[in-house]
C-alpha positions as CSV (number, residue, x, y, z in Angstrom):
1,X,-3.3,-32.8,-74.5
2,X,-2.7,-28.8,-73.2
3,X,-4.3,-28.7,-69.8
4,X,-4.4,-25.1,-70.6
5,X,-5.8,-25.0,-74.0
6,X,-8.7,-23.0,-73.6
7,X,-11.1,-25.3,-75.7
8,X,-9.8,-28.2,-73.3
9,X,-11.4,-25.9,-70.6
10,X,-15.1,-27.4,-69.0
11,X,-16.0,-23.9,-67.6
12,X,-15.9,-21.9,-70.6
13,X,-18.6,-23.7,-72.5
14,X,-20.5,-23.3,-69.7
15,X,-20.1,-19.6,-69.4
16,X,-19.9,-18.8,-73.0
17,X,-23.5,-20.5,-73.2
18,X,-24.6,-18.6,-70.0
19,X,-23.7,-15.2,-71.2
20,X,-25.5,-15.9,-74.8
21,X,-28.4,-17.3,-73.1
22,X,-28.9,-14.4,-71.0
23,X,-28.3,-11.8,-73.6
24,X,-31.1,-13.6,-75.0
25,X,-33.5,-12.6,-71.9
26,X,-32.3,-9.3,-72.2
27,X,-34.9,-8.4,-75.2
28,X,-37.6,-10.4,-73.6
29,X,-36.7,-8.8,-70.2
30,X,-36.7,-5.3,-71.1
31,X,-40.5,-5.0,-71.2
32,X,-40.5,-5.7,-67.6
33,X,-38.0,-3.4,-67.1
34,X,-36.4,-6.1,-65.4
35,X,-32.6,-7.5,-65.6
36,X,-31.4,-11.0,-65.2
37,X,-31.0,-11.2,-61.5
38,X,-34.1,-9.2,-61.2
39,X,-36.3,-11.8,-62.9
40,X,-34.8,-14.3,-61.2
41,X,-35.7,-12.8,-58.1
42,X,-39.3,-12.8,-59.2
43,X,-39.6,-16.2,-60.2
44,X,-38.8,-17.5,-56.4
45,X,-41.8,-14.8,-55.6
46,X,-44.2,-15.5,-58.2
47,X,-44.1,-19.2,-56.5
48,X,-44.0,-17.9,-52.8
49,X,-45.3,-14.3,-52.5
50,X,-43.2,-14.2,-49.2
51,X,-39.4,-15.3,-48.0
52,X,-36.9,-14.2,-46.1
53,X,-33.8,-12.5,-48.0
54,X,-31.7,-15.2,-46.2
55,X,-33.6,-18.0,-48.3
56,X,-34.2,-16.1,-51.3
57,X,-30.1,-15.9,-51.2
58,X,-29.8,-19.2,-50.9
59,X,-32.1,-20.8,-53.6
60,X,-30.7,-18.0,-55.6
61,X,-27.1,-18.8,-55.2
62,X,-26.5,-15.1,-54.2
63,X,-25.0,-13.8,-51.5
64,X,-26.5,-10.7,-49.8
65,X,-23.9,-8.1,-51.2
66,X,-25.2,-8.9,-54.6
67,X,-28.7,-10.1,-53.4
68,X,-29.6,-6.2,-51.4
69,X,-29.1,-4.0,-54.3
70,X,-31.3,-6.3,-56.7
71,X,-33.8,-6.1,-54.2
72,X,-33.5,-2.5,-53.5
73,X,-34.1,-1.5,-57.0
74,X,-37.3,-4.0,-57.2
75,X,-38.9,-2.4,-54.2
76,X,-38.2,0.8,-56.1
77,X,-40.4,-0.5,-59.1
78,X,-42.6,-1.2,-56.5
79,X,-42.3,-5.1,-57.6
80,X,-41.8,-5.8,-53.9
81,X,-41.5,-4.7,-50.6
82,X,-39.0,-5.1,-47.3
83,X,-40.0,-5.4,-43.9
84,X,-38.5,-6.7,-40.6
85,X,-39.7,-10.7,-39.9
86,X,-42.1,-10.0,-37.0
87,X,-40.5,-12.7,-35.2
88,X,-37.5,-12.1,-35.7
89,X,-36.4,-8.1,-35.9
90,X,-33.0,-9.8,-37.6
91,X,-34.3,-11.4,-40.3
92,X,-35.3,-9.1,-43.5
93,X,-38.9,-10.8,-45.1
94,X,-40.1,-9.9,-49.0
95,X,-43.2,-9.5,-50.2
96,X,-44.4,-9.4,-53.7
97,X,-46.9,-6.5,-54.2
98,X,-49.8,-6.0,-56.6
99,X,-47.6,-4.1,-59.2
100,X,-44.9,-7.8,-59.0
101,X,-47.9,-10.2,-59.0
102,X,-48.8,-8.8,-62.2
103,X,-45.8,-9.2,-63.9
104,X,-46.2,-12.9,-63.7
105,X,-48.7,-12.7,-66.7
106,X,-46.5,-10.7,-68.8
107,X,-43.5,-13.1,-68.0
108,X,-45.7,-16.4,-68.8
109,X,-44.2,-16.6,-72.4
110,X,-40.5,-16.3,-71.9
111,X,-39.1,-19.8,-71.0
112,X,-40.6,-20.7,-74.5
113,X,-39.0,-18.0,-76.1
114,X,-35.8,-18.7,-74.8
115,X,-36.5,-22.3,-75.3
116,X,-36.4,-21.8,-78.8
117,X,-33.9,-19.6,-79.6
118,X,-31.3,-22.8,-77.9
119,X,-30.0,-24.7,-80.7
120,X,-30.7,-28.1,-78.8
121,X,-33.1,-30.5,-79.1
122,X,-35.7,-30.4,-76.6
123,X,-33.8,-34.2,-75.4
124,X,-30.7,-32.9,-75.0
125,X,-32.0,-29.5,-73.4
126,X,-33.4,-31.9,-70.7
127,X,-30.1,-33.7,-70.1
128,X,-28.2,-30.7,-70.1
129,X,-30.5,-29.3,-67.3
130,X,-30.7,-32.6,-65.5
131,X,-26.6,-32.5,-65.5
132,X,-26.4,-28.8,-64.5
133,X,-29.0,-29.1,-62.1
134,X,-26.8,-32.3,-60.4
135,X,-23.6,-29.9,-60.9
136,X,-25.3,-27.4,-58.7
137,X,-27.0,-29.5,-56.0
138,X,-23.6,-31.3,-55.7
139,X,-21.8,-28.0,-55.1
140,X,-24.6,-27.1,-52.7
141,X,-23.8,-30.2,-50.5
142,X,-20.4,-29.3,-50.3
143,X,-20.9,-26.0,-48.9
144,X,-23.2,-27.8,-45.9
């Protein structure tokens, strides 16, 4: 076997079916006028209105030279807002406004979209999350 055969390689499925899967959201995204990282973003702030950018980073898997402009260009939607933690003047808190809490309606449908454009079963689409998910909790651990 060629070690360096590129279909012997584990990471490229993985980011050939990531970069298909999000050129899926792209479509369904663009109503939102919202990217990727963006909705990703809102998703940790449709479930908690308020966190600190260190722990948004962190469940996001994003560190904050990536994380700051993404939020940047949010607050100027007017999706969220910035401010100083009040007890602690170094830590940065978000909010999610009015104008971001009622995106969350809109955004309701896509998972099933995107659910059905994968060409999975919905047992295997369970397994492969359950694996990934495991795969990126492992990592995760490391990193402690």
């Amino acid at each position: 076997m060629n070690v360096l055969a590129l279909e012997n390689q584990l990471c490229f499925p993985l980011y050939a079916a990531s970069k298909e899967i999000i050129k899926q959201y792209k479509d369904l995204l663009d109503p939102l006028n919202l990217t990727y990282t963006q909705y990703l973003v809102m998703l940790v702030l449709w479930e908690d209105e308020a966190i600190s950018v260190k722990e948004l980073g962190k469940q996001l898997c994003l560190d904050s030279g990536t994380l700051t402009p993404v939020l940047k260009k949010l607050e100027a939607k007017g999706y969220l807002v910035r401010n100083r933690n009040q007890d602690d003047e170094r830590s940065l808190r978000v909010t999610l406004t009015d104008l971001g809490k009622g995106l969350h309606e809109q955004a309701l449908e896509i998972p099933y979209k995107v659910t059905e454009f994968l060409p999975l079963e919905p047992e295997e689409l369970s397994v492969l999350h359950e694996l990934t998910t495991k795969m990126v909790q492992k990592f995760q651990e490391q990193e402690k």
